[in-house]
N, C-alpha and C positions, 0 to 999 in steps of 0.2 A: 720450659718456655714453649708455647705454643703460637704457630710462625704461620696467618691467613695468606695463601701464595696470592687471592687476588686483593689484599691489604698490600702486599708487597711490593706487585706492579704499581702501585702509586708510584714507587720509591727508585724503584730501579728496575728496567725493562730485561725481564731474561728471556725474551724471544719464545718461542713454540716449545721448550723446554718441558716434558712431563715432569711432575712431581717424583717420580721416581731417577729418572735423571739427575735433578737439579738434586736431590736430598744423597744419592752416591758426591757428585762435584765437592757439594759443602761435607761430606762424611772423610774425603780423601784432603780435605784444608782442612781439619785437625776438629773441626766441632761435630761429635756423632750424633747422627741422624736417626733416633730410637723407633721413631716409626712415623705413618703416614696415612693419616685417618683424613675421610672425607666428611664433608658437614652434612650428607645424606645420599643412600643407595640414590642412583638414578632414578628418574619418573618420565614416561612417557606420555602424551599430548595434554600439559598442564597449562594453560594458558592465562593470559589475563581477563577476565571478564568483568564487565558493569550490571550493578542490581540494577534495571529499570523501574520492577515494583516491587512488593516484599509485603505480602498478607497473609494474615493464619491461615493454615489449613482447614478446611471445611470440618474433617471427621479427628484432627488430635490439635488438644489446646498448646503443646508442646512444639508443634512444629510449624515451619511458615512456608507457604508457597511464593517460591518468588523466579522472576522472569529476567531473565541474566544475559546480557548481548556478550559475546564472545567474537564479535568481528564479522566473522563468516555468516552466521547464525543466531534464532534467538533460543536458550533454550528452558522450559520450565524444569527449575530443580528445588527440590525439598530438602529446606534442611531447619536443624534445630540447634544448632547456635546460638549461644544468650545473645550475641552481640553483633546478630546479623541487620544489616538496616539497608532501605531505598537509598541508591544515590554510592552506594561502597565501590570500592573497584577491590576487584578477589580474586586469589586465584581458584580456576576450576579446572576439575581433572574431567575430562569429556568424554562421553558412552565408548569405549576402548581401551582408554586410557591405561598403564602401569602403574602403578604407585609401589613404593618402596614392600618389602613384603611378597613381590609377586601378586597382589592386589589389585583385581582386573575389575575396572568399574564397567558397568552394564545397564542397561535401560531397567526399570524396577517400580513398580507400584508400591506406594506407602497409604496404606487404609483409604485403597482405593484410588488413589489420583496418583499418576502418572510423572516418574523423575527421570530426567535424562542428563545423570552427571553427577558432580558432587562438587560443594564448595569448601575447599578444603582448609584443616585447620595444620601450623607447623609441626606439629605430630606426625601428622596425619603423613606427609609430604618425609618426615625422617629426621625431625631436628628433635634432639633429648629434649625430655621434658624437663630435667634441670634448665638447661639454658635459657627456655623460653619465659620471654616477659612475666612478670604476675599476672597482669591485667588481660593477657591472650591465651595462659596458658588453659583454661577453657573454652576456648571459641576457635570461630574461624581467622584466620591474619588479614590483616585491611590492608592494603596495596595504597602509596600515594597516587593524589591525584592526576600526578603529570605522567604514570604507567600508562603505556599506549593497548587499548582493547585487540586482544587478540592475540599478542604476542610472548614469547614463554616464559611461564615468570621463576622458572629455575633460576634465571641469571638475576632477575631482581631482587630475588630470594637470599640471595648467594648459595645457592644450594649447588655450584658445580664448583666448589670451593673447595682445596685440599689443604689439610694443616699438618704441616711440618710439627714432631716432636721433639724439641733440642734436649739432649743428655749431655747439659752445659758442666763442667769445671769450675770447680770453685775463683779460679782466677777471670775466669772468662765474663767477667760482669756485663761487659759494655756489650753482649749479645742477647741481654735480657730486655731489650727493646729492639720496635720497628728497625729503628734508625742504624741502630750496630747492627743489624744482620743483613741491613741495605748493603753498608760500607762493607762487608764479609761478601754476597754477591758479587758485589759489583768488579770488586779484587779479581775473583775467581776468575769472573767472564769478560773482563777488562770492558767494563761499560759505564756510561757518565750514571749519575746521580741525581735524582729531582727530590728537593726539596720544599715542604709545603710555603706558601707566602704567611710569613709573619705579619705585614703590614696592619694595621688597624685603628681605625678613627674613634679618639678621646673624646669626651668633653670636658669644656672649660673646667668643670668643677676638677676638684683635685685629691686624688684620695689622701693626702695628706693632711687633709682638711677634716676625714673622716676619722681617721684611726693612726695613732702614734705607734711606733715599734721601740723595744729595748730588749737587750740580751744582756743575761748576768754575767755570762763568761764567754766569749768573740769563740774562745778554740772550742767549745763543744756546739756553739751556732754561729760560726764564720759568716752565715751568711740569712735573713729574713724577709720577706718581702711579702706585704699585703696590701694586693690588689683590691679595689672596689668595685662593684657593679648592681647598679641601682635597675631597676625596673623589671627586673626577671621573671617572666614567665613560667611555670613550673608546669613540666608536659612531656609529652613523649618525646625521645629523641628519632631524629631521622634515619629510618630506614635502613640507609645504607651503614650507619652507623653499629646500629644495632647488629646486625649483622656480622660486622666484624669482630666484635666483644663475644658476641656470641661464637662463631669460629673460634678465635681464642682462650676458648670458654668460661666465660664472665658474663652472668647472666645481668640483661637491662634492667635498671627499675624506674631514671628519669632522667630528662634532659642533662639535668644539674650533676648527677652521679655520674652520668654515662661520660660526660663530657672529659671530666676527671681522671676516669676511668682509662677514658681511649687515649688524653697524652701520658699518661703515666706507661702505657703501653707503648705508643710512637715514639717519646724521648727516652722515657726511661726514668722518669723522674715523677716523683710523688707528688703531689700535689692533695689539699684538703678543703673545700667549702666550706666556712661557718654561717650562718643564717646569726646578720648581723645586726639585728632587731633582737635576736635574745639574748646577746651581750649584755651583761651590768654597767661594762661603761665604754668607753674609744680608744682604750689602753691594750696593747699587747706587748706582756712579757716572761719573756722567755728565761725561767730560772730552772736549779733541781728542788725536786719534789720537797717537801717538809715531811720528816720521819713520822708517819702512820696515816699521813693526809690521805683523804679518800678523795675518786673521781668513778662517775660512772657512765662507764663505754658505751658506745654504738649497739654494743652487744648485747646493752641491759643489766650487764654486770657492776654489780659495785668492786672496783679496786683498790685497796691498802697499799700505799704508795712507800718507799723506802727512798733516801738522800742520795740513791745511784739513779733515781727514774730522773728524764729529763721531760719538763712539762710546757706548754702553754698553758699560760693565764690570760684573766681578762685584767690584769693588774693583781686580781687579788686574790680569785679560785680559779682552778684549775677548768681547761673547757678542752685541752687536749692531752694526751700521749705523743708527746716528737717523737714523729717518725713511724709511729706503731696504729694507732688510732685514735679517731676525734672521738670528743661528747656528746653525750644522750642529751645535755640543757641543751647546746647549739647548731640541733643538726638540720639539716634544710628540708622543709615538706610541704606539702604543697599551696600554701599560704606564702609559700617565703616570695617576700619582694626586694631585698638585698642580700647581697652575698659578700663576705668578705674573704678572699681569696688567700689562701698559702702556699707561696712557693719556697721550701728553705734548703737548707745544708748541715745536716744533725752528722755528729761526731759519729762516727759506724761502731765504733765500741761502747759509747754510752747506748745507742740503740739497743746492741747486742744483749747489754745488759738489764735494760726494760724487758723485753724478748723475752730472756730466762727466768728474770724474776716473775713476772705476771703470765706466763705461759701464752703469750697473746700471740700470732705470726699471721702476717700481714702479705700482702703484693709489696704494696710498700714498706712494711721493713727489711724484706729481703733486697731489697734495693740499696736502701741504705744502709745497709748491715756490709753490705758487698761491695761500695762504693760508687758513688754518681760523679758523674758528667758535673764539674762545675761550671762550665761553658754552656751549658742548658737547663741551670736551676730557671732563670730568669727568663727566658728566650719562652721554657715551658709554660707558666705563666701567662705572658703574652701571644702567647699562641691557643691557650685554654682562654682569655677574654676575649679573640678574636671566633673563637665558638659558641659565644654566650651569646654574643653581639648579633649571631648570624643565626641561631638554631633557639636563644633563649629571648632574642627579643631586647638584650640586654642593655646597658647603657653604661661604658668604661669609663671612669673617670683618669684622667691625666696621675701622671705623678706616681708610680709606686711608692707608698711608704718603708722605707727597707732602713737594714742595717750592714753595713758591708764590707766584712774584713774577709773576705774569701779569697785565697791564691788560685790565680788562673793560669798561670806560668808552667811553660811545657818544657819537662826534664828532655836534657840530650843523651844518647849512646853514641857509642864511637866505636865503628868497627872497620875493618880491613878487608877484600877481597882475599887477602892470601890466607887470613885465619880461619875465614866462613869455609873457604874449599875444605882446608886442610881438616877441621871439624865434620864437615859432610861429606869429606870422601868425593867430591865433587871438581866439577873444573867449567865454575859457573864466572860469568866473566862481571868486569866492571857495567859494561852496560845492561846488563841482566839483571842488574842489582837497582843500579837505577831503575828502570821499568817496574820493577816489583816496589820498590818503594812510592811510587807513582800510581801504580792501581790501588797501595795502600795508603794514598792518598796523603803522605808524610812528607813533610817538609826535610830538603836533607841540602847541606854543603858536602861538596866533593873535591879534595884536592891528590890527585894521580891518582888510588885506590883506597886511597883514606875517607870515611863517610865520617860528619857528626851530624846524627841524624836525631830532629826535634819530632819528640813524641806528642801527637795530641791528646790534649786531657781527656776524651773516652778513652783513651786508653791506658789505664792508672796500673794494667798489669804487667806493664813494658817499663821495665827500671836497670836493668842491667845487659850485657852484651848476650849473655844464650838466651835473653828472650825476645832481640831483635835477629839472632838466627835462626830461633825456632819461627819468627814471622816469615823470612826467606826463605825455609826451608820448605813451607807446609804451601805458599804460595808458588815456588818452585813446582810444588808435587811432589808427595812423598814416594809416590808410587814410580819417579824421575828417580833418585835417591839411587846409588851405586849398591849391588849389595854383594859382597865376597868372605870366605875366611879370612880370619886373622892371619896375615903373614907368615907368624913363626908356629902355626899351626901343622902338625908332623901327620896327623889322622883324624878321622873325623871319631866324634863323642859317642860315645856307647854307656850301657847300662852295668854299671860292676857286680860282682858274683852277688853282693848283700843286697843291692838294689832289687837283682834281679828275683831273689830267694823272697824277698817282702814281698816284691808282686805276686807272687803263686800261690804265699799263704794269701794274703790279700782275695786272692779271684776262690782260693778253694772257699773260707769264711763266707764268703759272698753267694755262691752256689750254695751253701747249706740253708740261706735265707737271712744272718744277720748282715746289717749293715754298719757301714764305715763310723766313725765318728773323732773328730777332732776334739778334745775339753781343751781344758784350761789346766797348763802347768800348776796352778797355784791353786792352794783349796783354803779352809777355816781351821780354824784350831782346833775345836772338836774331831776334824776327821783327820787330822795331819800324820798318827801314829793307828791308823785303822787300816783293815784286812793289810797288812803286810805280808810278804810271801814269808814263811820260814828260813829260807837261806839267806834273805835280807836279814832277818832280825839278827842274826847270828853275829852280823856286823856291827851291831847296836848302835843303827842311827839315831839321830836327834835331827828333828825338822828347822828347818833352816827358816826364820822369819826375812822376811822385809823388813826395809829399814823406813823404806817410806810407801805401807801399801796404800793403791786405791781406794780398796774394802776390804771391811772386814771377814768376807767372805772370800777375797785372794791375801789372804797374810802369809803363808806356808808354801816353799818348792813343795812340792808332793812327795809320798816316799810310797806310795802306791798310785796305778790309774783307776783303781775302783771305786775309790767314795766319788769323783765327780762321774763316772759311769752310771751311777746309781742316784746323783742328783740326775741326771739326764734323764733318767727313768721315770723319776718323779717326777720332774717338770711337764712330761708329756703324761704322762697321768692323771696328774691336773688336769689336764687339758681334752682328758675323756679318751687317750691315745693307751688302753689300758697290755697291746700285747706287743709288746717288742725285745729284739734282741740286736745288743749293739758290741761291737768291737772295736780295739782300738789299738794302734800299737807307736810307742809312744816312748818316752825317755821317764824314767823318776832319778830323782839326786839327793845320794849319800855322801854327809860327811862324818865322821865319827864324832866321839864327845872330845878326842883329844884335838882336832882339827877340826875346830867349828871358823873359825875366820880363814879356813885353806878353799880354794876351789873347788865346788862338790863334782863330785865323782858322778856322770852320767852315764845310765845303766837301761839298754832298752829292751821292755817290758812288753808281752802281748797278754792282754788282758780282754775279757768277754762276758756281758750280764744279759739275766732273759729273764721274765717274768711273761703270767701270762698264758694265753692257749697256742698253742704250738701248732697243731689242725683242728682244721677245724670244717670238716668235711661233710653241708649238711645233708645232701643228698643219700652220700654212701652210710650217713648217722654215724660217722668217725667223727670222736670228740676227745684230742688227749691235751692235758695242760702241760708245761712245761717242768720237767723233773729232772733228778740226778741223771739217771742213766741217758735224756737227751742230751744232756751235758756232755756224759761220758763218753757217748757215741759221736759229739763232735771232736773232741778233741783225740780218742781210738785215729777216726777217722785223716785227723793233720798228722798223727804221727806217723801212722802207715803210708800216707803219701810221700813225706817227709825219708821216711825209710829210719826212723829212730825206734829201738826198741825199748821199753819203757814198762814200769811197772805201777799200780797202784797200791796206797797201802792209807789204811784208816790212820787217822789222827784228830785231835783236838785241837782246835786254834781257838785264838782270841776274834771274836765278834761272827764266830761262824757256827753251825749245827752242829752238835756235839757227837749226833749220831750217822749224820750226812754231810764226811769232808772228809778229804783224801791226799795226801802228799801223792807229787808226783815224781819217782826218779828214774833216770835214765837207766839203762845198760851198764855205763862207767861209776854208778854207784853216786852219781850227783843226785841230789832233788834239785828241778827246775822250775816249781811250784808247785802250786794246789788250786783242787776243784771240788765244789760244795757248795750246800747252800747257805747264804747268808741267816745269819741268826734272828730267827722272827720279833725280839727285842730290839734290832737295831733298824730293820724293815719297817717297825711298827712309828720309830721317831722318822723315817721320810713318808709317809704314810704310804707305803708300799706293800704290796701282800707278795707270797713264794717268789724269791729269786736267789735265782744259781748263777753264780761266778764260775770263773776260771782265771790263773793268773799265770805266766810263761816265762821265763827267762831267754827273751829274742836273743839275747848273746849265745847263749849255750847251745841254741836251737838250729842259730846259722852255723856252730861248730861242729855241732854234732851230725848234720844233715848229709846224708851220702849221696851227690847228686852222680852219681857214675850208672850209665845207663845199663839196664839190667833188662830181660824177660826169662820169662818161663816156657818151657816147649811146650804146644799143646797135645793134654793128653791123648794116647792113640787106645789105651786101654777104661772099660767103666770101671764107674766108681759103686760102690757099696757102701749103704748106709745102715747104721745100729742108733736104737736109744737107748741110753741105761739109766735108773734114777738110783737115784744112794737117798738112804735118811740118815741125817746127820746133827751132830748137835749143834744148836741155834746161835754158838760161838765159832763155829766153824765156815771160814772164809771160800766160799766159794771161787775165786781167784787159784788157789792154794789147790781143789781140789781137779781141777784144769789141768794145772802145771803137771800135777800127777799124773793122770792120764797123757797128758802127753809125752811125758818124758817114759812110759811105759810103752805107749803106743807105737814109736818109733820104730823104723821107718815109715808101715804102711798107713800109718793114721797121718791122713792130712791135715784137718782141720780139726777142733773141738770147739761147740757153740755149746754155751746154756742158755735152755729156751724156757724152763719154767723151776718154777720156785713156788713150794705150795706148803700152806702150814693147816692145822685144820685137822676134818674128821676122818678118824684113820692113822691119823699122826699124833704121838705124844706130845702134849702141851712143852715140854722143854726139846721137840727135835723141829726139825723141817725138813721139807724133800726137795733135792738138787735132782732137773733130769739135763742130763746133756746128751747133745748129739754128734757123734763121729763118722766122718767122712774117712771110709777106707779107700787108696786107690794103689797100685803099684805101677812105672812109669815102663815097665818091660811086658807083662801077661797079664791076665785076668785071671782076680784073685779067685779062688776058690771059698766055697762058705764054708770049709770044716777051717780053711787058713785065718780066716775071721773069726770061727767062732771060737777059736782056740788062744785069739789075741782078748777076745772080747772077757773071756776066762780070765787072763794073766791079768788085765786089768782091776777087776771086780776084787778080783784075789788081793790086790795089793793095797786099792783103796779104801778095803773095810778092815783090812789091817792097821792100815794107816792112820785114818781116822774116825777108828771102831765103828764103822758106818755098818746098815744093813741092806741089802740089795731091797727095792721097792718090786713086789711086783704086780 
């Protein structure tokens, strides 16, 4: 809902209040205020001027010279507006001037004759060029004639307008008009209320006379009423009008529309035109649709109607959509010289269900979807033929033809001072209560501290006692509201060891570049027994269905989090989102086959998928895709922070690379999962190319984790470095040939890294060369190179023993 603050001063005066003021006030009374857009940047010296004369320019057929009084001054300005004429009154930005942009107007010759100014078009000045009329949206804007010359026509404009964005609640209907967000003010700031004059003068004739109503069923059309109005002029609406449709942004198109328009906005209530000359006959009735009947919309669409749509007829075909939208046969244009008016009360669940079925959503269905004011279906009505009559020239006949079984009767709550404190923590008294029931303008009986307090029908959301406390509350001020611990509260709330341990894996995943991601417990059939961890399957789960799922796409608890990590993949994929890496950490539920109807067992999982280029660095001409070993090096990486020691070892799984995937187990001889690449056949049905998982057992991981804080002295002595390569047979585990040296190496070898892996010339077709690099240091002296090279010896010695390797050199 979009809320014009100077449409609003009609209604209810909030003083010198900024828009930013008033939008905290009503944010701190319960309805939040999403933001605060003005109807255009400022403009400086825009004034009103009068075209005195308006003739082509001598040297371009396109432009006119014309001679404009602005009050003060005459001045000659050129402009090329299709729609500019002698005799307009306009606004002009004068040789100085701002216009929105920072667009400084300036004295300027055009093919040779001389412009002082600019006659400007609503663009031009800041207003969307959605909003703006059809018929202006090329040209300059024409100013009525009773604008006085000279003076700024920002404010006639309504261009110093600020519109309120309401981020309304589903319950909160009656703020989806002027009128509810008056009565919301007015509460706040405890000030009276002006309402517009309904009054309006009939003629004899009677529209009863014109046009008969009937309704097939009172409970889905409680209530009908069609008004008459003969002699309609079809034209532009007024100005100020316009203007505020526009703030609200609903763009003008005629008098007739506009009119509609603006009460449906003021009251809240829908209202529709028919152009009642193109009617078949003087009949209006209101039944549901006939199964397959067609009707074709405003919108030009043909609709296929089903026995839930509820329709106007002309007796016989259909000429409306209740509640949703009117006919293309009877819609008002500019020929029309009668109108016949609908003011009604559609069932909000039959709306709802037009809505869904035809995809069609409306201003007005959302109204009635959400509930209206039965107190102003009719009221609205005659307050739109009191606009016809004044802006269309119109001519109101007497008599509404209606039908009228509508309950206007206002539900009571019954509440108590001592239970509203007691509820709010507060120590708000009897007459406080009264007062706030008074700014919300409620009707109440008081006996000692007992209220029963009568709800008005705007307010269909007030049915029970917490939603007349929640009215006292938020009018109270919430920001008034006590706030303390809970009484039997012993210490304040903290983060527990596992919370705390998820956050750090959390922030490390996060720091290596992938991101968070939430799925969905539930997946499809096809992927319900896919990448399982191996220690899982050992349990021989069975996926656990629904009994009543949504889709067939959630039928299945999960028994891994990677088929829907790898839908996510794809979906952004789709979507031209080709490099990403996402994590998640998450529950999956095992029951066995002997306990399928026991409570499944919940087991939480960290799980990680990547696909894609990993850097991609054009400058330095760094370009690596995403592979095993970035895998490996994430996950290296969380254990060692972790402080788990861990080993890899090749394995075959089901839906994975047969040559690229790895168990992974602890130190205490657990496997806690696997990491690998997904198998390019199962890649190839999400239509995905290389991606590497990983999958963890979060339980094992917060067990295993030795959070006991530790450092290392820094060294006082250097370190000394060796490379060594071995060639070794093309089955030999690189992992394995590590361990070796290090378990040789001991004490003075710190570290062992392998840095390359070469197969090739020089090398036998069944060998490859391993070089790794060893960091010698001793934490007492500085080693000596015979002490290394004589370690570097024992090594070599042992490892081409081992596995019959040859030294490379």
């Amino acid at each position: 809902m979009l809320v014009s603050l100077n449409w609003l001063k009609n209604y209810v005066d909030y003083g010198d209040l900024t828009a930013e003021s008033l939008a905290e006030m009503i944010t701190k009374s319960g309805i939040e205020v999403d933001g605060i857009h003005y109807v255009a940047k400022k403009s400086e010296n825009v004034v009103v001027g009068y075209v005195t004369t308006c003739e082509k320019h001598p040297n371009a057929d396109r432009l006119n010279l014309c001679q404009v009084d602005v009050g003060t001054e005459k001045l000659q300005i050129i402009c090329g507006a299709p729609n500019i004429a002698q005799g307009q009154k306009v606004a002009v930005a004068k040789p100085g001037a701002v216009l929105p942009g920072d667009f400084k107007i300036k004295k300027v010759k055009l093919r040779g004759v001389e412009s002082n100014g600019m006659i400007c078009s609503l663009q031009e000045l800041g207003v969307e060029e959605k909003y703006m009329p059809a018929d202006i949206a090329d040209g300059i804007v024409v100013l009525p004639n009773d604008a006085k010359i000279g003076e700024n026509a920002a404010s006639i404009l309504n261009l110093d307008d600020a519109v309120l964005e309401f981020d309304l609640t589903p319950n909160r209907a009656d703020a989806l008009s002027m009128f509810g967000v008056a009565y919301d003010v007015a509460a706040i700031l405890d000030v009276p209320m002006q309402f517009p004059d309904e009054t309006i003068d009939t003629a004899k004739e009677k529209s009863t006379d014109y046009v008969t109503v009937s309704v097939e069923d009172d409970q889905l059309t409680p209530y009908y009423g069609a008004f008459v109005i003969k002699d309609i002029e079809v034209k532009e609406a007024p100005l100020w009008m316009r203007n505020y449709l526009m703030a609200a942004g609903v763009r003008p198109i005629n008098n007739v529309v506009d009119i509609t328009n603006f009460v449906l906005l003021e009251y809240g209530q829908p209202l529709h035109a028919f152009d009642y000359e193109r009617m078949d006959s003087n009949n209006i009735h209101v039944r549901r649709a006939r199964e397959k009947e067609a009707i074709t919309t405003l919108d030009n669409q043909k609709r296929i109607l089903s026995t839930d749509d509820l329709v106007i007829t002309d007796g016989e075909k259909p000429i409306a959509l209740a509640g949703v939208m009117g006919g293309a046969d009877t819609e008002v244009h500019d020929g029309t010289n009668t109108i016949l008016l609908e003011a009604a009360y559609f069932d909000p669940a039959s709306v709802r269900k037009t809505v869904q079925h035809t995809g069609l959503r409306s201003e007005a269905s959302t109204r009635f979807e959400k509930g209206i004011d039965p107190n102003r279906v009719k009221r609205a009505g005659i307050r739109a033929c009191q606009l016809f009559a004044q802006y269309a020239n119109g001519t109101v006949l007497s008599d509404v033809s209606e039908v009228d079984a509508l309950d206007r009767t206002e539900k009571t709550v019954k509440m108590d001072t001592t239970t509203v404190n007691k509820r709010l923590g507060t120590s708000i008294s009897t007459i406080e209560i009264k007062e706030i029931l008074t700014k919300l303008q409620f009707s109440y009986e008081c006996e000692n501290d007992s209220f029963t307090v009568s709800i008005p029908t705007r307010r269909g959301d007030i049915t029970i006692f917490e939603d007349m406390l929640e009215e006292v509350a938020r009018i109270y001020g919430y920001d008034r509201l006590p706030f303390t611990l809970p009484a039997n509260a012993s210490q304040p709330g903290g983060l527990s060891y596992e919370q705390k341990l998820k956050r750090k894996v959390k922030n490390y995943l996060q720091s290596t570049g992938l991101m968070e991601t939430i799925t969905y417990s539930l997946t499809k059939k096809e992927m319900a027994d896919s990448l399982i961890s191996p220690e899982v399957m050992k349990k021989s789960p069975k996926p656990i269905a629904l009994s009543m799922p949504m889709t067939e796409d959630h039928h299945y608890l999960r028994l891994s989090i990677l088929p829907e990590l790898l839908q996510t993949l794809a979906y952004n994929r789709a979507r031209s989102q080709f490099n990403n890496g996402y994590y998640e950490i998450g529950s999956i539920f095992i029951t066995d086959e002997k306990q399928l109807t026991a409570q499944p067992t919940e087991l939480q999982r960290l799980s990680a998928a990547l696909t894609g280029t990993w850097v991609d660095h054009k400058w330095q001409q760094e370009h690596k895709q995403v592979d095993f070993y970035v895998l490996k090096g994430i996950v290296e990486g969380l254990m060692q922070f972790l402080n788990i020691p861990f080993t890899l070892e090749q394995e075959r799984l089901p839906d994975m690379h047969p040559g690229r995937c790895a168990v992974i187990t602890a130190a205490t001889g657990d496997v806690i999962g696997f990491i690998g690449q997904v198998h390019p056949a199962f890649t190839r049905k999400l239509d995905l190319k290389e991606t590497y998982v990983f999958d963890l057992n979060m339980e094992k991981i917060i067990e295993l984790t030795d959070d006991t804080p530790t450092y290392d002295v820094i060294p006082k002595y250097p370190s000394i470095m060796r490379d060594v390569a071995f060639v070794v047979d093309m089955d030999t585990v690189a992992g394995d040939v590590k361990a070796e040296i290090e378990r040789i190496g001991r004490p003075l070898v710190q570290s062992v890294d392998v840095f390359d892996l070469y197969t090739g010339e020089n090398v036998a077709e069944d060998k490859k060369s391993l070089a790794f690099s060893l960091q010698y240091q001793h934490p007492e002296k500085t080693l000596k190179d015979s002490e290394v090279d004589a370690s570097v010896k024992e090594i070599i010695r042992n490892v081409t023993n081992t596995f019959a390797a040859t030294l490379r050199m």
